[in-house]
N, C-alpha and C positions, 0 to 999 in steps of 0.2 A: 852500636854499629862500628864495623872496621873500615867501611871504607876510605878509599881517598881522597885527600884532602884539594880544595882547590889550592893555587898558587898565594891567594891572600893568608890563606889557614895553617900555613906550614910552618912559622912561627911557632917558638915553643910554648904547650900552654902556658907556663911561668904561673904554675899555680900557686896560691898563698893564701889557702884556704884554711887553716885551723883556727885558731880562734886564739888560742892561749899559746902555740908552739911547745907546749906539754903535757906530759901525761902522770897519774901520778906515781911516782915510785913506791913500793912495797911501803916504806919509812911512811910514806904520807897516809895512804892505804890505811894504813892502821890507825896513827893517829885520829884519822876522820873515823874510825868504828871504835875508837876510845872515847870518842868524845860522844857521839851517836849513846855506847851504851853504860855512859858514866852517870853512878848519880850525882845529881846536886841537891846544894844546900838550902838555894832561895831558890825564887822565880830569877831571878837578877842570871846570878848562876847559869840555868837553863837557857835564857835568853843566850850567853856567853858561848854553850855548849853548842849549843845551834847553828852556831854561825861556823866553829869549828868543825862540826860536821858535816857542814856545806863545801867545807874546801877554802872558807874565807881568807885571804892573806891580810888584808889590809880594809881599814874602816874611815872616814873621815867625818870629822863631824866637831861640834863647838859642844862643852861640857857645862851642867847648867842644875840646877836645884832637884827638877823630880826626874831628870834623867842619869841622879847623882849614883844609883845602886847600882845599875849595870856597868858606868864609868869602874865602879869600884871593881864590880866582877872583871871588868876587863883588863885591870892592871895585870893579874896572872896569868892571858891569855896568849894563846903562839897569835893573836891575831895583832898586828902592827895599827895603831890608830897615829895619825893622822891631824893634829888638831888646826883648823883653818880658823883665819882671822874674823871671821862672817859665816853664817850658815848658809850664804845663799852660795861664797866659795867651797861648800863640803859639797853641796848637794850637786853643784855643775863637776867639782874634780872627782865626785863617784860616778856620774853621769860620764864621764869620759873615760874615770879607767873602766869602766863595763864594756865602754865601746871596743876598747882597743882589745882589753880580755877576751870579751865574749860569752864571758858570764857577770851576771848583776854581778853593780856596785854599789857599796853599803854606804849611807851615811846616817848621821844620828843628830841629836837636838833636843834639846829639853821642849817643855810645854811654853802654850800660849806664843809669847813672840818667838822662841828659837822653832818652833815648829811653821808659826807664819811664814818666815822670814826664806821655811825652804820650798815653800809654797811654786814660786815663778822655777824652780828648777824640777820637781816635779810635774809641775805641767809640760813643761820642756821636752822630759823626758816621756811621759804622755803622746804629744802631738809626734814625735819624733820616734816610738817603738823600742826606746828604748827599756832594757831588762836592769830594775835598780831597786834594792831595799832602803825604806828609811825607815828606823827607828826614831819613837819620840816617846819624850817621858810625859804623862800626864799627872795629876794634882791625885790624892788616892781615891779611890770610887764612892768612898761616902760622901767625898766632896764633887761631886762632879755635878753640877746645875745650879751650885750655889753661888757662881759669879767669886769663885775664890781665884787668890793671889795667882796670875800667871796661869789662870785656865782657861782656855781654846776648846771650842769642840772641831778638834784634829780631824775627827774622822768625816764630821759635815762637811768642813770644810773642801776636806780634799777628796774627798768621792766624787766627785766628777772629773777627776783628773789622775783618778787610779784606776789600773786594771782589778784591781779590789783591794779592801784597806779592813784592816782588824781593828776591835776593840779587844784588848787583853783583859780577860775578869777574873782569870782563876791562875793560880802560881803555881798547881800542876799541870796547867794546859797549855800556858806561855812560848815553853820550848819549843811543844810541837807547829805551833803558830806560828811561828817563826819561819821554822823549817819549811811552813807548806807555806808562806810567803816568799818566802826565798825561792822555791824549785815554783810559784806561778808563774815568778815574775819573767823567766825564761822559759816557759813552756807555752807552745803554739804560736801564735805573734807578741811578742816580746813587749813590756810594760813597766811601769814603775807600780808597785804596791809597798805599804806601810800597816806598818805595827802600833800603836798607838798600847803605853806602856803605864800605866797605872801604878804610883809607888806604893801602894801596897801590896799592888801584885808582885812586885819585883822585888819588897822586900819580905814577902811571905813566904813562907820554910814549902819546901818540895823534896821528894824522894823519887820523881819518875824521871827516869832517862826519854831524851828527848829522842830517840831515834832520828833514821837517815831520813833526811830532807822529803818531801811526798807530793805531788800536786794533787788539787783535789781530781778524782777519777775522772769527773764530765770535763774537764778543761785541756786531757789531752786528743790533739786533734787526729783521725786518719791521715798519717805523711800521703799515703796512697790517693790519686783523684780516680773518680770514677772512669770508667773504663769506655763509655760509650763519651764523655765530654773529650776524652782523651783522643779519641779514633775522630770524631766531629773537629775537633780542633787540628788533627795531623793533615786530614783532608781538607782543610783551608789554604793549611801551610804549602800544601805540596800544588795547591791550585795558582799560585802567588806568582807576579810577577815581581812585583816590588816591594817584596818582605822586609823587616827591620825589626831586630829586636830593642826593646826598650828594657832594661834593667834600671829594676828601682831598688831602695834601700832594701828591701827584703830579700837579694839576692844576696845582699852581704852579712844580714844578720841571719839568715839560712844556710850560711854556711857553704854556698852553691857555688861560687866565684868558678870552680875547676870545671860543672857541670856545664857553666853558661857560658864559658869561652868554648869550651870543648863544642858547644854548640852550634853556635855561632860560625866558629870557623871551619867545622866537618860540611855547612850548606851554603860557606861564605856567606853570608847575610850580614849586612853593615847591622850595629849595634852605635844605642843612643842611648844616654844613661840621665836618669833623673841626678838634682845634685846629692841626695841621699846615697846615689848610687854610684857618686863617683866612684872609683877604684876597682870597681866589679870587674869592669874589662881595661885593660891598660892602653891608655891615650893614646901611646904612639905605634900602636897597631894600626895598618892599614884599612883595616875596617871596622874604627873607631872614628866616629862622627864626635864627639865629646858627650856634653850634658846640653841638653835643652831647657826651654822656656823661658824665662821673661827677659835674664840677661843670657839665656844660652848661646854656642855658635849660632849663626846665619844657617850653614850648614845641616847640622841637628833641625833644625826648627824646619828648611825646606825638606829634609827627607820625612819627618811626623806629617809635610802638611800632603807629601805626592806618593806615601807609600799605600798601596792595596791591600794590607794584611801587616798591620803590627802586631805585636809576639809581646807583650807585655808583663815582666813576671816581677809582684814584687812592688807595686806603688800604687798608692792611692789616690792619682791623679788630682791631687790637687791645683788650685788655681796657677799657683807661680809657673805650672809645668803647663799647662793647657792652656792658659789666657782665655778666650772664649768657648766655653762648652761647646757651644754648637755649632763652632769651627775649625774644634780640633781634628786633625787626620780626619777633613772630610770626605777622601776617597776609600778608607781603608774598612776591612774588617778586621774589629779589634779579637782579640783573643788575650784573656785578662788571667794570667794563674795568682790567685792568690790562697795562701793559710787561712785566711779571717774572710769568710761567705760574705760578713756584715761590707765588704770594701767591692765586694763584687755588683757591677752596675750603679754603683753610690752615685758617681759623680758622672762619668763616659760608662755610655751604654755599652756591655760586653756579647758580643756577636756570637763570641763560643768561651763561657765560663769554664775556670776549670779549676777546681776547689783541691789544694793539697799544698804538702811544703813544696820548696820552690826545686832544692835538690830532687829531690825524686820524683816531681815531676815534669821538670827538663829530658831525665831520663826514661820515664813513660814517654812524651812527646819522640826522643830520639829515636826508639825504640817502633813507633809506629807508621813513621815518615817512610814510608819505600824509596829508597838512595836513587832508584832509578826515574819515578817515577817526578821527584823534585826538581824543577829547571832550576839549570846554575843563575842566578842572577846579574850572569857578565853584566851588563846593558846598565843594570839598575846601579852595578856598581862604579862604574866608570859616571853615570851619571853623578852619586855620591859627591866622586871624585874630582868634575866639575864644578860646583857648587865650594866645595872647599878651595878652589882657586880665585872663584867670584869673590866670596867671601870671606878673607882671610882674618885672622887675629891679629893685625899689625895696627902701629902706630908710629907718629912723628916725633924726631927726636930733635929740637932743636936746644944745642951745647948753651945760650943764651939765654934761655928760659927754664923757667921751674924745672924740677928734676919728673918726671912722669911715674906716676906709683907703680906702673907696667915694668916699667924696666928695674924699678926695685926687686918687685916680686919675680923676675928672672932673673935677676943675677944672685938670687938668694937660693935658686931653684937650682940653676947653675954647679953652684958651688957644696950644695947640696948632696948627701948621699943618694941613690933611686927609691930607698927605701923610709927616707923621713918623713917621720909623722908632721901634720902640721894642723892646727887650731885657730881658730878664728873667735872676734866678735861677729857682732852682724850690723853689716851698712855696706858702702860702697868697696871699705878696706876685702870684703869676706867675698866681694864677687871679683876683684881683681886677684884674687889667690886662687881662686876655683877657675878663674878661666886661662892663666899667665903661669899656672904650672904643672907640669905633666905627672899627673897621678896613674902608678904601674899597678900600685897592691889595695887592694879592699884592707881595710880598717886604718887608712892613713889619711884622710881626709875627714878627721873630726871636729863636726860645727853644730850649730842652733839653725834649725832648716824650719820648720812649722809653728816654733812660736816666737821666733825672730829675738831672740836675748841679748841686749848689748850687753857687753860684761862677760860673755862666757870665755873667750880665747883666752885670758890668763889662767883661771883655774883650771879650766879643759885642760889647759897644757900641764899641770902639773899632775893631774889626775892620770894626764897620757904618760909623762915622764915615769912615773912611781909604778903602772902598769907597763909599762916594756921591759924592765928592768933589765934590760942590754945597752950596747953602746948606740943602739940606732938613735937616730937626733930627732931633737924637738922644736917646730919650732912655730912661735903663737904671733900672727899677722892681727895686729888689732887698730881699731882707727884713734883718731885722741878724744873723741866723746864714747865711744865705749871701754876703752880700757881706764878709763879715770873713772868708771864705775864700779870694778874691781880691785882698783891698785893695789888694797891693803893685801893684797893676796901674796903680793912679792916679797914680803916681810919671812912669807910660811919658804916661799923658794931658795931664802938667803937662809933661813934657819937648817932646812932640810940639806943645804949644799945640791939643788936640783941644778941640774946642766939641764939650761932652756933657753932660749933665745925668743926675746917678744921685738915685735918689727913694728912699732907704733908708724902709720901709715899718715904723718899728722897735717891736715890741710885748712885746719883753726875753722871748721865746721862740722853739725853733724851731716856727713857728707850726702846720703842718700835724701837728707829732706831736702836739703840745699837745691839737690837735682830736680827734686820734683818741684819744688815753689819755681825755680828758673824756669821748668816746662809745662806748666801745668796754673801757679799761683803769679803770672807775672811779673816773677823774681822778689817779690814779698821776703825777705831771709826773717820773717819773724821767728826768734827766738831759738835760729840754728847758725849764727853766724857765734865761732867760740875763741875767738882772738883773747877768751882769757885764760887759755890753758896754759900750765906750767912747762919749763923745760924739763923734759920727761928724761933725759941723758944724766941732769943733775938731780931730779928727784930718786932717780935709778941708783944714782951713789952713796943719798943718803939713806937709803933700805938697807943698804952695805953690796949693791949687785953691780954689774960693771959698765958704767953709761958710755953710747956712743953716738953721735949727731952727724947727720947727712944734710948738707946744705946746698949742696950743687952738685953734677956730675964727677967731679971729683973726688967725692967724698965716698962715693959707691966701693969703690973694692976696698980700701984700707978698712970700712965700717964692717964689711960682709965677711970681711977676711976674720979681722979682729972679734968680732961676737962669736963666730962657729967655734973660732980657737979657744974661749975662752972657755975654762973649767967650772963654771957655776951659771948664775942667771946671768943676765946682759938684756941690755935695754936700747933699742937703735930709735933714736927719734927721726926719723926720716919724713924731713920737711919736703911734702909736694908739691904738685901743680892743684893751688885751689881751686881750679878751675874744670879742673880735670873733672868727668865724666862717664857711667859707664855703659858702654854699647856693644853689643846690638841690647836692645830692649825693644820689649815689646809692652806697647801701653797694656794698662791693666783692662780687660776683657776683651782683647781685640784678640785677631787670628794669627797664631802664630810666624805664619808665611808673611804676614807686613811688618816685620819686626825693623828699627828703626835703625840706622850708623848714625844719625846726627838728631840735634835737637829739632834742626826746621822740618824733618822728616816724620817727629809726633803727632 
């Protein structure tokens, strides 16, 4: 539709919709159909050619005995590897550069423990939708049940935490195995799948070109939703008083971001975004509520709880966004678009289902709304608009007292390009960067959202840095009990010369139990209270990265000033308020609209 836009909607889309920001040129073009119909030598080879046919630039992963053939094949490859300290650091820094890409990211591993070990980033990537290959080497197939040196059954294992996982058994079949691993793990709703690599497959002689990547036929979905869901769903919309779209992470891994603002602001409709979904619509639009549920705005959580018609596209409503099933949006009819049928009705009942990718069918729904027939939602909006006055995102700043982690992560945001990516672990550090900094563009808010992984924001971040491959900045918020779960990973940042900035948040607890034994256990600090963490400014020097220490209000600009400027990693140990706390929360299964500002309020 061309119509006109209300007054909130005339904002430019400010779209940032691609996924990779390129295409490929002639030069690339062919390489990928060199490599598609080149023959090789081994399965190893094949494996190799696969990946080059995919488009792969870059692999990470730790090298290891039965993953030792395709290491070898890959020494001659245009593909760039990556080698990380830990394989739990390959698995999360492929897991982030796919996010920022937009297409899977590769990591690799030998058998039994290097294949364990990438276990927790797999499932990650699993709960989280994300698109990721792992390769692993296995013990050779004659050995396989014999409880030999460094064998795992890989694919037992992690079959419940892959969108499908191979056994490799033949060394002319390998490549293609690969290839249709590769193109599943990005087709329809987005996943991690693995290869599970046999060395004798891989070091067994081959003559077939692997050709271009393939998913299997049944796994790609209709973009298209059914036409009568679609016309049931517009007749909702146009019935609505108090509309609200909610975009979840599938609007950003669909590619949609252009669709869904375009939407939004052509029927001004306030927009509330899951935290998957930060970025989808840009924060400091007027008709941006933020992200809701458990520590969302006040705001977000009152418009979910008084709107009559949410627009949903794109999330799986999980717990942290809902809090009480059978309280969430109790006045509204849902209207639920999702890729994957399996998500529809799972958790919140969908009133008008509507089964397709999220792009095209935003523009189905646009398409069928009658412009005249839609009331403008002034009323609904200015009420919005109220509620974010009620409930504001602020805090007290006393010059006396501990430094408050808020105003860290503002004046980091501050000084900041509009366009940096930023990385988290997860605990309290990862919900004061989601809620204290204003995210414009989808793919810049990469974190561990569904299986909660302390440890991810450093290799995230470096996964993100090697994936941008522009001047845009990086910068990984982590608390001091999750990032001393990763540290070794700074080691690969100083080697690589990655320009990254980690914002250790350090308040000598693991901050989010802390909170909860205070409100919940009595203040009990069993076994979260961590007064023995190192000085992470002087460990940051001896990795060879550039350390910096925030101890008071004063420390804040020269710290923030000095790490951006710096041409490599940088390490800010920024000592907080341990006391500090984060709000709004809303207790675990209660209704979103009682969400809490203070503890006596739980």
């Amino acid at each position: 539709m061309s119509e006109p836009a209300t007054p909130e909607a005339s904002a430019d889309a400010d779209a940032d919709t691609d996924a990779t920001g390129r295409t490929d040129t002639d030069e690339q073009a062919a390489q990928r159909h060199e490599a598609a119909t080149r023959v090789p030598g081994t399965g190893a080879d094949a494996v190799v050619a696969s990946l080059e046919a995919a488009g792969v630039e870059t692999a990470f992963g730790v090298q290891g005995g039965a993953i030792m053939p395709v290491y070898d094949a890959l020494s001659a490859s245009t593909v760039d590897h990556i080698t990380m300290a830990h394989e739990q650091g390959a698995v999360h820094a492929a897991d982030a550069y796919g996010i920022v890409r937009g297409d899977p990211g590769v990591c690799m591993a030998t058998s039994g423990p290097g294949a364990t070990n990438l276990v927790t980033g797999i499932a990650d990537a699993s709960m989280d939708s994300d698109a990721m290959l792992a390769l692993t080497g296995q013990v050779p197939s004659t050995m396989v049940g014999s409880d030999a040196f460094q064998e795992t059954d890989t694919v037992g294992v992690t079959a419940p935490i892959t969108k499908h996982n191979y056994f490799a058994s033949d060394s002319d079949d390998v490549g293609r195995t690969v290839g249709e691993a590769f193109a599943l793990a990005n087709t329809g709703r987005p996943g991690p799948t693995l290869v599970d690599l046999p060395k004798d497959v891989t070091f067994g002689e081959t003559d077939r070109p692997v050709g271009e990547p393939t998913p299997p036929k049944r796994s790609v979905p209709d973009p298209e939703a059914d036409e009568e869901q679609v016309e049931a769903a517009a007749r909702a919309i146009e019935q609505a008083e108090r509309p609200l779209c909610l975009f979840g992470g599938g609007v950003i891994k669909g590619d949609a971001t252009e669709e869904a603002r375009a939407f939004a602001r052509e029927f001004g409709i306030p927009v509330v975004t899951t935290m998957p979904g930060i970025g989808s619509f840009p924060e400091d639009d007027d008709l941006c509520l933020s992200w809701a549920g458990m520590h969302g705005t006040g705001y977000a959580n009152m418009a979910i709880t008084h709107t009559d018609c949410l627009i949903a596209v794109g999330t799986r409503f999980d717990d942290r966004l809902t809090g009480g099933v059978d309280t969430f949006a109790p006045e509204a009819e849902v209207v639920h678009v999702d890729i994957d049928p399996a998500e529809i009705s799972k958790n919140v009942h969908a009133d008008y289902p509507v089964v397709g990718d999220a792009a095209t069918v935003i523009d189905q729904l646009d398409a069928a709304i009658g412009y005249a027939e839609a009331p403008d939602p002034e009323e609904w909006r200015a009420q919005c608009a109220e509620w974010r006055e009620e409930y504001p995102m602020d805090y007290a700043i006393d010059a006396d007292e501990p430094v408050r982690p808020e105003f860290v992560v503002e004046a980091f945001d501050a000084a900041s390009d509009d366009d940096a990516y930023v990385t988290t672990g997860v605990g309290q550090h990862q919900m004061w960067a989601a809620q204290y900094w204003t995210y414009r563009h989808p793919r810049t808010f990469v974190s561990s959202h569904g299986l909660g992984t302390m440890g991810y924001g450093l290799p995230a971040a470096i996964g993100a840095r090697i994936a941008a491959d522009d001047d845009r900045q990086v910068i990984s918020f982590e608390g001091d009990g999750s990032f001393l779960m990763t540290i070794q990973e700074l080691s690969v940042a100083v080697r690589e010369n990655l320009d990254i900035t980690v914002v250790v948040l350090n308040n000598e607890y693991i901050g989010m139990v802390r909170q909860w034994q205070d409100a919940f256990f009595e203040g009990n600090h069993m076994a979260s209270d961590y007064d023995w963490m190192p000085e992470f400014d002087t460990l940051a020097e001896a990795f060879g990265a550039k350390g910096f220490r925030i101890d008071d209000y004063d420390d804040v600009e020269d710290a923030v000033e000095g790490a951006l400027a710096y041409d490599g990693p940088s390490v800010v140990d920024a000592h907080i308020d341990p006391e500090a706390n984060v709000y709004p929360m809303v207790a675990s299964g209660a209704a979103n609209g009682l969400f809490a500002l203070s503890e006596d309020q739980l």
